[in-house]
ROLUM-517335 format. One line per field, with one value per residue (C-alpha): x, z, y. Coordinates in pm, whole numbers, plus 50000, padded with zeros to 5 digits. Layout:
BEGIN
x: c(X|...) .
z: c(Z|...) .
y: c(Y|...) .
! end
This chain:
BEGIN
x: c(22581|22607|22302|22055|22136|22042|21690|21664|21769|21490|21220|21239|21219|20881|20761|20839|20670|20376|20293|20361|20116|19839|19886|19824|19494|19390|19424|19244|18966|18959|18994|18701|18494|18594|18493|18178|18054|18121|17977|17665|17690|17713|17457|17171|17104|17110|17143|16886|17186|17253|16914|16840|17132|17014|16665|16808|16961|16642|16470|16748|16707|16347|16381|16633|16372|16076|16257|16332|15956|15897|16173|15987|15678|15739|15984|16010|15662|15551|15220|15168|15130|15411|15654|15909|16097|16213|16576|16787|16899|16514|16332|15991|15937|15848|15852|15595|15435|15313|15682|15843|16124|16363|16333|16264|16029|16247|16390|16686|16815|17015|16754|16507|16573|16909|16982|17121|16992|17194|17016|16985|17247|17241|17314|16941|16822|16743|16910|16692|16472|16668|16520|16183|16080|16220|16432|16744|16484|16385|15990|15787|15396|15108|14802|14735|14703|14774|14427|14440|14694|14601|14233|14214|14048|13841|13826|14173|14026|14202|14178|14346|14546|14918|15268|15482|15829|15863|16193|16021|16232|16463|16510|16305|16505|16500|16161|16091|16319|16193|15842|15996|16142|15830|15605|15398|15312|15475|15194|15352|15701|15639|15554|15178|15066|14897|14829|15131|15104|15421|15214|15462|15398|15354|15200|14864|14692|14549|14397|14494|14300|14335|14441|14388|14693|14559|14230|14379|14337|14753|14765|14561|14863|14968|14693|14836|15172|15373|15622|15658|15730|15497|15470|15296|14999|14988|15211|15470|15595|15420|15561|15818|15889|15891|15976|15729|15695|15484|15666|15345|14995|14647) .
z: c(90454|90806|90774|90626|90861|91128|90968|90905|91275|91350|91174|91330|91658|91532|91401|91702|91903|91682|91728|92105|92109|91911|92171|92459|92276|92164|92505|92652|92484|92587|92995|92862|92736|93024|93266|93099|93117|93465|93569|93401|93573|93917|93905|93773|93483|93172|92806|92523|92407|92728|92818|92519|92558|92896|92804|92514|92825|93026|92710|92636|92993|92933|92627|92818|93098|92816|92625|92946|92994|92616|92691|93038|92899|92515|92619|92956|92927|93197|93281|93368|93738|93768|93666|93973|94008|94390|94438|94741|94641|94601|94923|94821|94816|94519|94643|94433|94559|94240|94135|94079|94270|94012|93910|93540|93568|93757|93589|93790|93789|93555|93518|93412|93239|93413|93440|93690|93895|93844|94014|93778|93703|93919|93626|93574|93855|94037|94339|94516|94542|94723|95024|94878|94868|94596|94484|94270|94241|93935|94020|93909|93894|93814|93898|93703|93262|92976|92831|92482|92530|92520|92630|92824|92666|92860|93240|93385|93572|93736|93412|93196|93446|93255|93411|93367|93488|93653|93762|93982|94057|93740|93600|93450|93154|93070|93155|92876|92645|92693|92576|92247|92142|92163|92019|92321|92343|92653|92733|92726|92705|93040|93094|93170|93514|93588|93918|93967|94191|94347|94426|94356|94096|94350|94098|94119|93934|94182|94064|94222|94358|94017|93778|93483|93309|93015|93138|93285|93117|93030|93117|92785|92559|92718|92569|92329|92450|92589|92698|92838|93138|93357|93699|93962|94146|94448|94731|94774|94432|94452|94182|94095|93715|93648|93356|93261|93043|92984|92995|92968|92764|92923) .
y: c(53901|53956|54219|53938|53667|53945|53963|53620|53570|53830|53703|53376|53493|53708|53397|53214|53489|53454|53033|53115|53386|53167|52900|53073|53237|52860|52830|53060|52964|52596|52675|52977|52679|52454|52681|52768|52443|52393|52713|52569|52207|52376|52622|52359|52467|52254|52256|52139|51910|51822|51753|51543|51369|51228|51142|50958|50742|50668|50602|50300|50212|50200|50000|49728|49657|49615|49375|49209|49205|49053|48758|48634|48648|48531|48316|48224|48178|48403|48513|48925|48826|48604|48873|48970|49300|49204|49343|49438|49761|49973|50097|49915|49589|49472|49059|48880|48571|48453|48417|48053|47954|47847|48215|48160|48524|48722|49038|49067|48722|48487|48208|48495|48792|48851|49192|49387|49646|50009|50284|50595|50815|51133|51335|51286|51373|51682|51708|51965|51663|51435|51410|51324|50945|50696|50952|50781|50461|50321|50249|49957|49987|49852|50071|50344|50336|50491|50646|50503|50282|49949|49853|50154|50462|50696|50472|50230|49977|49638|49475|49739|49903|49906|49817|50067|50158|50529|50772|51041|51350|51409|51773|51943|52014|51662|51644|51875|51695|51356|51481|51628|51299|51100|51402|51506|51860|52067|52315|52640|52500|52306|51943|51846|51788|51454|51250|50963|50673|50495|50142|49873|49598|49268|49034|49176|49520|49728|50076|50398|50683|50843|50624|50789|50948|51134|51280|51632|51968|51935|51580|51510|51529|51197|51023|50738|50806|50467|50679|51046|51265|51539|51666|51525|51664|51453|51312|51121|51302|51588|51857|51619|51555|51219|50998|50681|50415|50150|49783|49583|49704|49588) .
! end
């Protein structure tokens, strides 16, 4: 008797030893997989998941500020150059004269379309860019167009030029992932280059020095796209990739 309450004794303590042992592996693993995905956060370098993820967020952002569009100008009964995107929290100024002063066509205020300014996450942004202008802006314009979007197909002049909300200087990686989602084609697994403009929606439609978006040797696989991401080509966001899309079709 005494003998088998020895081994039952012992084999307890062997399981015990066991569960205590699994722990420690289970673990392991977890701070393995913790530290992983720090290691990955610090260095800059991003996941496809993690990517998508992101541009799943701008394009919802996107999507808020276009219906906010659709209400002031379907409801509100707004005209295109009555719309007002002035705010005191963006470097330009994007006061618009045109606007009424009861504020029934502003985006950011309750008697219009009442949201609220948030400035982009910096999770989308690449930081190695953060001295550059506008960078952590959310960019209104009105200057440039869409080639094939709306009445512009092979020219953008004043009268088809689109607005169109921009974030210059996010990563590349969501860059690239942005693109996927709304089925343009990254040349050589790289965004398309294009000419940008940062000229700030005022009221009025003003074309750019190069207004086309669409007409480059990459830039073409942004024709008919509303929404999409490239590089730019030209100052102030020269090489930076930067997210677009268009809030209201000319």
């Amino acid at each position: 008797m005494k003998n088998q309450d020895i081994s039952r004794k012992t084999a307890r303590q062997a399981g015990n030893a066991l569960i205590i042992v699994l722990v420690v592996i289970a673990l392991l693993a977890a701070l393995t997989v913790t530290l992983t995905r720090l290691s990955s956060k610090s260095s800059g370098n991003m996941s496809a998941e993690q990517a998508r993820i992101q541009a799943e967020s701008i394009m919802r952002i996107a999507q808020t500020y276009e219906s906010a569009v659709q209400k002031l100008t379907n409801i509100n009964r707004c005209s295109e150059n009555e719309l007002n995107f002035d705010n005191s929290e963006t470097t330009l100024s994007y006061t618009n004269p045109n606007a009424y002063p009861d504020h029934h066509c502003d985006i950011f205020n309750v008697n219009g379309a009442g949201l609220r300014y948030d400035a982009p996450s910096a999770n989308f942004l690449d930081s190695d860019q953060s001295a550059e202008a506008d960078y952590g802006e959310w960019v209104y314009t009105s200057s440039q167009c869409i080639l094939d979007v709306g009445s512009g197909d092979t020219t953008c002049n004043d009268g088809n030029l689109d607005l169109m909300l921009v974030l210059p200087h996010i990563k590349k990686e969501i860059c690239v992932e942005i693109n996927n989602l709304n089925i343009v084609t990254n040349p050589s697994g790289a965004p398309p280059t294009e000419a940008s403009s940062d000229s700030p929606y005022t009221g009025t439609f003003s074309t750019a020095a190069d207004p086309e978006i669409g007409e480059g040797a990459s830039g073409s696989n942004l024709v008919k796209h509303a929404t999409g991401c490239f590089q730019s080509t030209n100052a102030p966001w020269i090489n930076s990739y930067l997210f677009y899309h268009v809030l209201l079709v000319r």
